[in-house]
C-alpha positions in Angstrom: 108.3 20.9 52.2 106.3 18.4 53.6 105.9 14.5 53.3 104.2 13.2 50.2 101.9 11.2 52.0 100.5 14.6 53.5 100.4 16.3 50.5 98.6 14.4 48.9 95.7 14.5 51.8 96.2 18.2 51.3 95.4 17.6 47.5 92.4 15.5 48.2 90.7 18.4 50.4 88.3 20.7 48.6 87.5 23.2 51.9 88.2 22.6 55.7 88.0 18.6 57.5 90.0 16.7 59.2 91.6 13.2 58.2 94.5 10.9 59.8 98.4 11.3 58.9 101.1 9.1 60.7 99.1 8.1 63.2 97.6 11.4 64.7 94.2 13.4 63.7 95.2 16.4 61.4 92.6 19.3 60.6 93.4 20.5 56.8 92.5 23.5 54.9 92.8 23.9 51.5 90.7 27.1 50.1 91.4 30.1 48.0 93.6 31.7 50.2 96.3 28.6 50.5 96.7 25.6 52.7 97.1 24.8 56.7 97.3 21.6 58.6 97.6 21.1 62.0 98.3 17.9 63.6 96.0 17.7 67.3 98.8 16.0 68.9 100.4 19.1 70.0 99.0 22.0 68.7 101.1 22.1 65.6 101.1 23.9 62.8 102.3 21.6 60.0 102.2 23.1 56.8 101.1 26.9 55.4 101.2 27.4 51.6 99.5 31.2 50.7 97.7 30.8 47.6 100.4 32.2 44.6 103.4 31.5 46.7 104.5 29.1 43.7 106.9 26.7 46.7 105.9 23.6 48.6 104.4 25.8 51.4 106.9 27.8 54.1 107.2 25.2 56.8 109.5 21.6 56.6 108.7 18.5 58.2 110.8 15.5 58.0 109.4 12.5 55.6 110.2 9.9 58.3 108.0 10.9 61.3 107.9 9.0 64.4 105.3 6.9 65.2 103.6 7.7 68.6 103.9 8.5 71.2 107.3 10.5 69.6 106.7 13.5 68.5 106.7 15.0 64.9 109.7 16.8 63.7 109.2 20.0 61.6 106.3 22.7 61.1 106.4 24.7 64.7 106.0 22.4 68.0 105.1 24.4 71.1 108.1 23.7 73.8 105.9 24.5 77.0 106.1 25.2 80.1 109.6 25.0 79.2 112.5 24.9 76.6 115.3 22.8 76.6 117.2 22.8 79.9 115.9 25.8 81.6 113.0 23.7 83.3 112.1 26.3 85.9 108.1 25.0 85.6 108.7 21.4 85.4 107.0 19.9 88.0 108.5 16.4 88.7 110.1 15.7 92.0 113.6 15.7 90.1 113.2 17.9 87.0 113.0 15.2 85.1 109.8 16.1 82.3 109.8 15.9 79.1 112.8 17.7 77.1 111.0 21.0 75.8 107.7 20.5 78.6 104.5 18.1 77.7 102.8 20.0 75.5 104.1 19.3 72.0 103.3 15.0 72.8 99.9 16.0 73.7 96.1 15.4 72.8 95.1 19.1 71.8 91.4 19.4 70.7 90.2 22.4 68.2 87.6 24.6 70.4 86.7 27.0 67.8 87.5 27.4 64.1 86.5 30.6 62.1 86.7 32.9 59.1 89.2 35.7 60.0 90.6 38.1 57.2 89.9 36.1 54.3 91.5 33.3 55.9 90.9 31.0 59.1 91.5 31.9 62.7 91.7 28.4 65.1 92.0 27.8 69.2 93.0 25.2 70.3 93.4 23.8 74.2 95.1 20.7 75.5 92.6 17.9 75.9 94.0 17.4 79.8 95.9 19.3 82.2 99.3 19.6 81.7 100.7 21.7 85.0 98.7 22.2 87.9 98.9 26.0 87.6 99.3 26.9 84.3 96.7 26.6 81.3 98.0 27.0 77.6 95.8 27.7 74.3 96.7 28.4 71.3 95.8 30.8 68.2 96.1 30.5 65.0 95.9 32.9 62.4 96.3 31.8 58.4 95.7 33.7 55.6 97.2 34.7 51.9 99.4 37.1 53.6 101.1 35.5 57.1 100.6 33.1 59.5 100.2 34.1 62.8 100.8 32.2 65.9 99.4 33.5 69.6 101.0 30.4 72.8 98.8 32.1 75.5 99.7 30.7 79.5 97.2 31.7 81.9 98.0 31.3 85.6 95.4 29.7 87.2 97.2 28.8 90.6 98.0 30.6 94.0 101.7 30.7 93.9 104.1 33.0 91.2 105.7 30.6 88.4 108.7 30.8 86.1 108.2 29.9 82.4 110.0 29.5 79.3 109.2 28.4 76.1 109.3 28.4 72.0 107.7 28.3 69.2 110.0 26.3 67.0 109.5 27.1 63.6 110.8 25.0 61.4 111.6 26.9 58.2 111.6 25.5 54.8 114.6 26.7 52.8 116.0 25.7 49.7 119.9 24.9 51.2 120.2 25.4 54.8 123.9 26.0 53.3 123.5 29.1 51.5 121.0 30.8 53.9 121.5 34.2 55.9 119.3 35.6 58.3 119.0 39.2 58.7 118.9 41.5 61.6 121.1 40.0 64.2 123.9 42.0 63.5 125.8 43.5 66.8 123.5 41.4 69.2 125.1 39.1 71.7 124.2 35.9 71.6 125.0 32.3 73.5 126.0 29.7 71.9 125.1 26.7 73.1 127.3 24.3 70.7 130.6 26.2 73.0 129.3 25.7 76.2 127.1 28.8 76.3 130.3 30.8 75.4 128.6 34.6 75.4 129.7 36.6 72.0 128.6 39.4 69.9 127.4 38.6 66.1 129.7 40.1 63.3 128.0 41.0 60.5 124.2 39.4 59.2 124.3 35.5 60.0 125.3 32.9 57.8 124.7 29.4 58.4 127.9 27.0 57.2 127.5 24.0 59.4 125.5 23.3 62.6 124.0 26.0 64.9 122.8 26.4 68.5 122.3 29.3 69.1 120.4 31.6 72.1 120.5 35.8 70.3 119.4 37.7 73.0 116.9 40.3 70.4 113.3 41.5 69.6 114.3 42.5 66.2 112.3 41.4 63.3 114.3 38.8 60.9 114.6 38.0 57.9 115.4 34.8 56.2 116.7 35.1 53.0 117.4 31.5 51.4 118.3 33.0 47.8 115.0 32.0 46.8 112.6 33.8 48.9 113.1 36.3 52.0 110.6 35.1 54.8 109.8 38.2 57.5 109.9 36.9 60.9 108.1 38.8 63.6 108.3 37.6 67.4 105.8 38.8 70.2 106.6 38.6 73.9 110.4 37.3 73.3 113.6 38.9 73.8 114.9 35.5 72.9 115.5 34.3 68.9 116.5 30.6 69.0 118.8 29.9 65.7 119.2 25.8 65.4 120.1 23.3 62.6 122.0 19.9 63.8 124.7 20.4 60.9 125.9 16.6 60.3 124.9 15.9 63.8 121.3 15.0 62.7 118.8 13.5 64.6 117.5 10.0 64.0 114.1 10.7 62.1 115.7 13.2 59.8 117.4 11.6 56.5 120.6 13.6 55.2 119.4 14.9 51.7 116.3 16.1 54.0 118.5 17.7 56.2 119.0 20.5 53.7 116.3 22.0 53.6 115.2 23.6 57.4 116.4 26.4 59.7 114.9 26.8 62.9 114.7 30.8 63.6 112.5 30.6 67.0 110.4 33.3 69.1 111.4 31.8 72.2 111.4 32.8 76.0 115.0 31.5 77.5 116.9 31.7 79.8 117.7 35.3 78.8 114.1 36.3 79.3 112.4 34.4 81.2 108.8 35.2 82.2 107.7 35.1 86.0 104.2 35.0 85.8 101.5 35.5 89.0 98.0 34.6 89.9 95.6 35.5 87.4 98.5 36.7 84.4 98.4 35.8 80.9 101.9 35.5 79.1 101.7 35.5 75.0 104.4 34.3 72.7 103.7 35.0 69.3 105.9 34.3 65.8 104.4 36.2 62.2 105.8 34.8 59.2 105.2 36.9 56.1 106.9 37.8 53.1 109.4 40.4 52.7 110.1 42.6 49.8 113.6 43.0 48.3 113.9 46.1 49.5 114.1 45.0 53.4 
């Protein structure tokens, strides 16, 4: 579910190129296996449609962006070094950086772009430095089958660092209302809209109103919206992030649009949070695919 002014720059590509939506430079693939774009202002991943999916493509993004320097809400934006309010690699004199870290605001440039399983495999690298010990890059993997997303840090300083970080799927869903998610069952969570109250999840989730929610698990989910069961798999997290603002919405997302997004998140928290030391590489990865009913 994406904004009609991008889909129909999605319609008018035959191939791989890149073209300019809201502002921003987007590379755009529309071949046999389906459809990708990914805006270079931040790394992210915009839209995925796998060809004979018969929806609007697995990923929402709202159809009132912000102009820049904001940020674009929907598809999955990278929250590095950091998430939310655990800023343990924010480097300003009074942890005062960006909410979710600089690198979903951005200038990202495309370093390599190739064929990979009957799809497309991209890198991508932030056009400047954005910590002085840490380097990000991104992967990613598209195909008829999944998209595959690899956030890779690299520590390139002296001194040990402490990261967290998501990738925050935005997932398109018929009504956010009616939507469970499977394979939480039994694990504790925090929840952030009672003051990081700690409890235990009864039953699969269901979503009836606004969620903020920290489930300390690896387990592979599953979205079921009634309409289609998405599989998610998470790499390098212990952490799944579970968020929709309920009536509380943010300012660039209209109510009717509202609807139709879950975030599920591979995330690093402050559950797990990754110490990393000279010379480590830390990857956080999310794998949407589709699951069959029999899940």
């Amino acid at each position: 579910m994406i904004p009609r002014s991008l889909r129909t720059l999605l319609d008018e590509t035959h191939g791989r190129r890149r073209a300019e939506w809201a502002g921003r430079e987007v590379w755009l693939a529309n071949e046999a296996w389906g459809e990708l774009a990914v805006s270079l202002q931040g790394a992210q991943v915009l839209h995925f449609l796998p060809a004979g999916d018969g929806s609007d493509g697995w990923l929402w993004v709202t159809p009132t962006p912000q102009a820049l320097p904001g940020g674009i809400r929907g598809g999955i934006p990278l929250c590095w070094p950091w998430f939310a309010d655990d800023r343990y690699a924010d480097e300003s004199p009074d942890r005062s950086g960006p909410f979710h870290g600089p690198a979903r605001k951005a200038d990202w440039r495309l370093d390599a772009e190739d064929d990979h399983e009957e799809g497309v495999e991209l890198h991508l690298s932030p056009e400047g430095r954005l910590h002085t010990q840490l380097a990000p890059r991104l992967v990613v993997q598209a195909n008829a089958r999944r998209l595959h997303l690899e956030l890779i840090t690299e520590h390139i300083g002296e001194t040990p660092v402490k990261i967290s970080g998501a990738l925050h799927s935005y997932l398109a869903v018929r009504d956010v209302f009616a939507c469970r998610v499977e394979g939480l069952a039994g694990a504790r969570y925090l929840d952030k809209l009672a003051g990081f109250a700690e409890r235990d999840q009864q039953g699969e989730l269901g979503v009836r109103g606004g969620l903020d929610r920290i489930y300390h698990s690896n387990a592979e989910l599953v979205l079921d919206d009634g309409s289609r069961r998405l599989r998610i798999a998470r790499q390098g997290s212990d952490s799944a992030v579970i968020w929709h603002p309920g009536e509380t919405l943010p300012d660039d997302t209209p109510e009717e649009a509202a609807r139709h997004f879950l975030c599920v998140e591979s995330a690093n928290t402050r559950l797990d949070p990754v110490w990393l030391v000279p010379g480590a590489q830390h990857l956080l990865g999310t794998t949407l695919s589709v699951a069959d009913a029999a899940s």
